[in-house]
C-alpha positions in Angstrom: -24.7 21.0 -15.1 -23.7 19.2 -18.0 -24.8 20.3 -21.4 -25.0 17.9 -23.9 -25.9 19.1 -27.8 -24.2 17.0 -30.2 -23.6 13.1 -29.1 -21.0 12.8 -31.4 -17.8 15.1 -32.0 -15.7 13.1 -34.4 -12.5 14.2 -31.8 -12.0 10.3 -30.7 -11.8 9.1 -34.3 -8.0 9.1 -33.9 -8.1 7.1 -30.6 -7.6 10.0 -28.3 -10.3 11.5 -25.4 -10.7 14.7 -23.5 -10.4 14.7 -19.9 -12.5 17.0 -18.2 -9.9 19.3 -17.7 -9.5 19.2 -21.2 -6.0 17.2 -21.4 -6.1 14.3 -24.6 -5.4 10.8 -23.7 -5.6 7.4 -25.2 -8.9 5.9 -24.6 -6.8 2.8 -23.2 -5.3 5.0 -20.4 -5.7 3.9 -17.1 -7.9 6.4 -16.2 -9.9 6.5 -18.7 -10.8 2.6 -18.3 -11.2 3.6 -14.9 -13.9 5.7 -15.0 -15.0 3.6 -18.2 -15.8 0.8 -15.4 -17.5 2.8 -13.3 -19.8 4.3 -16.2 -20.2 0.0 -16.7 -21.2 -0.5 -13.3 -24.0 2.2 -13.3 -25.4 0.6 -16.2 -24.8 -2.9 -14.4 -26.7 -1.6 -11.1 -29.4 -0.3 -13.6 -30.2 -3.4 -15.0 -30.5 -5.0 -11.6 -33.0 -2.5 -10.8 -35.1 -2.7 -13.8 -34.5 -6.6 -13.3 -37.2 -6.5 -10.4 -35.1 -5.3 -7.5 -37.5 -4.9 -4.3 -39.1 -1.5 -4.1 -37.9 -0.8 -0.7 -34.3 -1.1 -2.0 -34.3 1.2 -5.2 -34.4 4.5 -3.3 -30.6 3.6 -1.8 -30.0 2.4 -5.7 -31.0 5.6 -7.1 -28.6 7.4 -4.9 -26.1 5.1 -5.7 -26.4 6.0 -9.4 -26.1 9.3 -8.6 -22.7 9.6 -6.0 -21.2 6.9 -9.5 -21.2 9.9 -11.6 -19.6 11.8 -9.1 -16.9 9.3 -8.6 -17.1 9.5 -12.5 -16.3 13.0 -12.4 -14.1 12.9 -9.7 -11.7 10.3 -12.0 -11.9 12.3 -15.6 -10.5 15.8 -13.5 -6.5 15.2 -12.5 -6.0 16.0 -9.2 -4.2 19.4 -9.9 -7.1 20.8 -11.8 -9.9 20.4 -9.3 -8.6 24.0 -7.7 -9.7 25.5 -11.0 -12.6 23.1 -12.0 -14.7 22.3 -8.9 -16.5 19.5 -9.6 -18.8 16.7 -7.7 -16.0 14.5 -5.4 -16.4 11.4 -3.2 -16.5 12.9 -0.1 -16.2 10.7 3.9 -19.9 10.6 4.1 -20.5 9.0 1.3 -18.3 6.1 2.3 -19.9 6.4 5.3 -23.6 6.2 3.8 -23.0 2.9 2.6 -21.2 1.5 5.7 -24.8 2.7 7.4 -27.0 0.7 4.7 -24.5 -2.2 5.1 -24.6 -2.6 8.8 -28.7 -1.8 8.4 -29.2 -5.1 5.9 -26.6 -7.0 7.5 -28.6 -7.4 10.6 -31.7 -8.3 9.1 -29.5 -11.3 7.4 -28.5 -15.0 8.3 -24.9 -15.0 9.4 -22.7 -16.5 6.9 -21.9 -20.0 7.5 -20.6 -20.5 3.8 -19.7 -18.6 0.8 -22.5 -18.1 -1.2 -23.1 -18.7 -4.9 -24.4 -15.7 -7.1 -28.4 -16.6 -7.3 -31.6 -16.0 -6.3 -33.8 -14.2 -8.2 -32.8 -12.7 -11.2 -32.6 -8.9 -9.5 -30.4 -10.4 -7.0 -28.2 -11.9 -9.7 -27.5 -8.8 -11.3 -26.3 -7.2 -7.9 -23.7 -10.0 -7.9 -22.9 -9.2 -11.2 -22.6 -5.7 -10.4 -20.5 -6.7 -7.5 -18.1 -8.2 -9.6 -17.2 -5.1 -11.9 -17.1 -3.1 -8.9 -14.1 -5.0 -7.9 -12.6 -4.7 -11.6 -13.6 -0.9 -11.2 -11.6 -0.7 -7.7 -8.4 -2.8 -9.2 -8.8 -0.2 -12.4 -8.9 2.7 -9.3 -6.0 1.4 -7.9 -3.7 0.6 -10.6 -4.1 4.2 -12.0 -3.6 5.7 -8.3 0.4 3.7 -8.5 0.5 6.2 -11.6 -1.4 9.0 -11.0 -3.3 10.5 -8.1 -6.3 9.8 -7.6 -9.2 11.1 -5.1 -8.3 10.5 -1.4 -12.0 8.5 -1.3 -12.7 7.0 -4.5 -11.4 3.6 -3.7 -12.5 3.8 -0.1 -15.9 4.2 -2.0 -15.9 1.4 -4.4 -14.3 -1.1 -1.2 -17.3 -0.5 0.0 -19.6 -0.1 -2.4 -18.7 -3.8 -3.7 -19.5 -4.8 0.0 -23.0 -3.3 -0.2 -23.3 -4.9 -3.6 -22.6 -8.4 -1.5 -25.1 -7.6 1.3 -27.8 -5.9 -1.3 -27.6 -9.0 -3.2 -28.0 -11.5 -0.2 -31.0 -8.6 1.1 -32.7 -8.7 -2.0 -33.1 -12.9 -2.7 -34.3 -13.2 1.3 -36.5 -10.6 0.0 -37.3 -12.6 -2.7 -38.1 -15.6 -0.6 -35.3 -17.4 -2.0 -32.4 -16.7 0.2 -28.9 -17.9 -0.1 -27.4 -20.3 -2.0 -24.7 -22.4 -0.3 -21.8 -23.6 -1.6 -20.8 -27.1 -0.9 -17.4 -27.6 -0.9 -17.9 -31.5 -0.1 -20.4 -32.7 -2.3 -19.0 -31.4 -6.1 
């Protein structure tokens, strides 16, 4: 477990951060906006569940939070220093987990006969929202992995993690009685 006694350390002042391996980097490296995005789309996915998100949906949310800091903590160790500092990874069945939650709202869901415009209710909203910087997380993922390996299923987890933002979000405003909103290509 993490022990945290002091918030602030005055060791960034000079534009540097410690990787959890203890390497300093800029605080512009990829890696560390990286994982920076992630930490941004836990907060993201925390608003939409204090924004009213469904009760029957927070559960998978909640576990979603959790498996983020491991993906966080898979990002901040380099590859080559997780023999000697075994820490919390994205593992297959995690990816898998949300390919079951997918497939589980997904059939209780409208097929798509449009794309759909970020709405509903505010909860649902925010899961678009969310959605969106879980892309920006993944293109952050996979621009440092052209650099620097990365783990073999953090961006198989955010792929599908910004999926099961898409369906979540769709779940949620049926939920909400509001449903999807269309968008028109033909009449704007």
């Amino acid at each position: 477990m993490v022990r945290i006694n002091r918030v602030y350390t005055r060791a960034g002042d000079t534009g540097t951060t410690a990787l959890g391996g203890g390497q300093r980097v800029p605080k512009e490296s990829l890696r560390i906006d990286a994982y920076g995005t992630v930490d941004e789309l836990n907060s993201v996915i925390g608003v939409a569940v204090a924004a009213g998100l469904h009760p029957s949906m927070r559960e998978r949310f909640h576990i979603i939070q959790q498996v983020l800091f491991n993906l966080g903590s898979d990002l901040c160790i380099l590859e080559e220093d997780k023999e000697r500092l075994p820490v919390p990874r994205i593992e297959p069945r995690h990816v898998e987990q949300l390919e079951q939650w997918i497939d589980e709202w997904n059939e209780e869901l409208e097929p798509l006969t449009s794309f759909i415009l970020p709405g509903g209710d505010l909860a649902a909203a925010q899961l678009h929202v969310a959605r969106t910087v879980c892309r920006r997380a993944e293109r952050g993922v996979i621009a440092l992995s052209r650099q620097e390996p990365v783990g073999a299923q953090v961006i198989p987890y955010l792929n599908r993690l910004s999926d099961f933002l898409f369906v979540a979000a769709r779940y949620q405003a049926k939920l909400a009685g509001i449903g999807d909103i269309t968008w028109d290509s033909r009449k704007y």
